[in-house]
N, C-alpha and C positions, 0 to 999 in steps of 0.2 A: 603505564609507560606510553607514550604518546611515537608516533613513527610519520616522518614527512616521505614521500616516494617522489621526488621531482628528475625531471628532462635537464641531463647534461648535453648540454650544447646545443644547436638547431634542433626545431623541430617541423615537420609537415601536418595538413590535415591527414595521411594515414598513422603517424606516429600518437595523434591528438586522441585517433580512435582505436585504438591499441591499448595504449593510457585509458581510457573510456571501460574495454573491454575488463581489462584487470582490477577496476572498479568494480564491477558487475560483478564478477567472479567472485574476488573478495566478499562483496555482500551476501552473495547465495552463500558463503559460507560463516555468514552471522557476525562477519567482521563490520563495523561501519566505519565508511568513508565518507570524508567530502571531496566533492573533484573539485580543484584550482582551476580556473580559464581566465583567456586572456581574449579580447577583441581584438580582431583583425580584420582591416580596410577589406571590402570586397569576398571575404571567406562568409562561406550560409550559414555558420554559427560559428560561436565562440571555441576557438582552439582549448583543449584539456593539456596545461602542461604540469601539473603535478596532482596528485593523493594525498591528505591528511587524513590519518587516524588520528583522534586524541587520545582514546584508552585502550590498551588490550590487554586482556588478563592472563597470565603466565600460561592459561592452559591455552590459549591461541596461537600461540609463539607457531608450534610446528604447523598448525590448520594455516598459517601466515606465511611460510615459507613454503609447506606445499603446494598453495596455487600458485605462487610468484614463480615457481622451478615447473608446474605443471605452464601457467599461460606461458612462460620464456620457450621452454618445449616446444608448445606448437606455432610460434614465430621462425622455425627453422635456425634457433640462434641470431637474430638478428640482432639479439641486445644483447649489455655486458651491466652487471648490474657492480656496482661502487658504493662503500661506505663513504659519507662526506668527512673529510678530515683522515683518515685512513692510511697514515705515513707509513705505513708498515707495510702497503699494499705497492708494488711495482706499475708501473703504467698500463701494461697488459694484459694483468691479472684480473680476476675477477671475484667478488666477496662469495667467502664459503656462506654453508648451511651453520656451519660452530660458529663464526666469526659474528654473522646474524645475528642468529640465537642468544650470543655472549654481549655481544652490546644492547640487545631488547631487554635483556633481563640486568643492566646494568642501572635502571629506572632512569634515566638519563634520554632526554631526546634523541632519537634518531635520525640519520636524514640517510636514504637511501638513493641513489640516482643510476640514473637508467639511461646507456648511453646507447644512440644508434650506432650500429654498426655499418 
């Protein structure tokens, strides 16, 4: 099962490193990513606006949501995290740990987005 983690809406260079951060994290936990960046006029490197995993194996799913709920944690909440296409989801709402879990294991792309708050 493949999972994209990309930036709803604007982003800043602390948003870029945040993004960066939960890369890292994931990896210390034997997940692999690719970080997405994009070039920007006058920034000292390239902004991180999304995550690609291509593969993760059923038994990562939880190791997968509990750094994403662990790195969200120590951001004081600043994020809300969004399944993309997710009609069933209200504006305000925010995607559960089942919800996750049920569409990782659906083999089906994911795209998960990470709105600042």
């Amino acid at each position: 099962m493949a999972l994209r983690i990309s930036l709803s809406g604007g982003f800043t260079s602390q948003v870029s490193a945040d993004l960066r951060e939960l890369g890292e994290k994931l990896e210390e936990h034997g997940v692999t990513v690719s970080l997405n960046t994009v070039s920007v006029q006058g920034a000292k490197m390239d902004l991180a606006v999304g995550l690609a995993i291509a593969s993760l194996a059923v038994s990562s799913i939880s190791t997968l949501i509990n750094v994403i709920n662990f790195w969200k944690g120590q951001k004081k909440s600043s994020y809300r995290l969004k399944l993309e296409g997710d009609e069933a989801a209200n504006e305000d709402s925010e995607v559960t740990d089942e919800v996750l879990k049920t569409a990782l294991q659906s083999g089906r792309p994911v795209t998960l987005l990470v709105e600042k708050l």
